[in-house]
C-alpha positions as CSV (number, residue, x, y, z in Angstrom):
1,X,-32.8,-258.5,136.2
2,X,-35.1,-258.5,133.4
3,X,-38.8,-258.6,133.6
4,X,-41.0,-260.7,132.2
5,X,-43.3,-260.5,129.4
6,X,-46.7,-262.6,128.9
7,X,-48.1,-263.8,125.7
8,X,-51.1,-265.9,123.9
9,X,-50.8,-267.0,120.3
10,X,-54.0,-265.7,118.4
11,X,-53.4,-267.0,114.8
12,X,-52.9,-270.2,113.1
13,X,-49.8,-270.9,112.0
14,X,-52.0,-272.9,109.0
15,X,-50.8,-271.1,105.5
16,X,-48.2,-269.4,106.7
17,X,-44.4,-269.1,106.0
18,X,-42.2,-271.6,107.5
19,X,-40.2,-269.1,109.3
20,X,-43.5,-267.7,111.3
21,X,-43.9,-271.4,111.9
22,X,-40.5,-271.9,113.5
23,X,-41.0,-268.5,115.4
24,X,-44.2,-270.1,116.9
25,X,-42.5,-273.0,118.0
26,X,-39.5,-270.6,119.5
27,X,-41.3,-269.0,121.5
28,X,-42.9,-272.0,122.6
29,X,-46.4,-271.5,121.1
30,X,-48.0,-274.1,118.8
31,X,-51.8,-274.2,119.7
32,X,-54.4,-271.5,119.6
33,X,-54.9,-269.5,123.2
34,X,-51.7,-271.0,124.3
35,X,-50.4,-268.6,126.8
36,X,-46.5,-268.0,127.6
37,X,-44.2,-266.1,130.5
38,X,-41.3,-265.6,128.6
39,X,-38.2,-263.1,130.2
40,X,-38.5,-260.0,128.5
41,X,-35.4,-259.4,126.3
42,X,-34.6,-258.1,123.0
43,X,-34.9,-261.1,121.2
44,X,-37.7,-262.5,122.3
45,X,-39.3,-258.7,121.2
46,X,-38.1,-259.6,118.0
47,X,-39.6,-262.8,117.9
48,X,-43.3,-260.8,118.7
49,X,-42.7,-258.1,116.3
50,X,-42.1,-260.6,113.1
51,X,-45.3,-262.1,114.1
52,X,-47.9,-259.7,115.8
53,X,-50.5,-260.7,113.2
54,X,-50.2,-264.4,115.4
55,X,-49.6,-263.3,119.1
56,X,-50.5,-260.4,121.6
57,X,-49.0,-259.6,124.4
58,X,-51.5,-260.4,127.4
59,X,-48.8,-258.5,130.3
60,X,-45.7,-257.0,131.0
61,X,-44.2,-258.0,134.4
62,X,-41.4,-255.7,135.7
63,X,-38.4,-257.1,137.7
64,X,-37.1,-255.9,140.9
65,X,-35.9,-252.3,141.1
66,X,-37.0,-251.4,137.6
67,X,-38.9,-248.2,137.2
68,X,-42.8,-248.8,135.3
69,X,-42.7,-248.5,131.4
């Protein structure tokens, strides 16, 4: 089982692209300081890294029986 991964929107999707928009709204962010437990796979990584200018990853939450990162 995967972990999960916390995260907070820090910039305003105002002036930006439409697809940072849509990634925003993905990952089910759409207002400043909005904070998110999402499960921690490879795409929702991918999500983050197109994007770190507008999120920050608050935590990182192992699941059971996995060893600390």
């Amino acid at each position: 089982m995967a972990g999960t991964i916390v995260i907070r929107q820090i910039g305003s999707p105002i002036r930006r692209p439409a697809t940072q928009r849509q990634t925003l709204i993905g990952l089910g962010l759409n207002r400043l300081h909005r904070v998110r437990e999402l499960e921690d796979t490879p795409s929702v990584r991918g999500m983050i890294r197109s994007i770190p200018h507008l999120v920050e990853i608050v935590e990182i939450r192992e699941g059971p029986g996995k060893e600390p990162r």
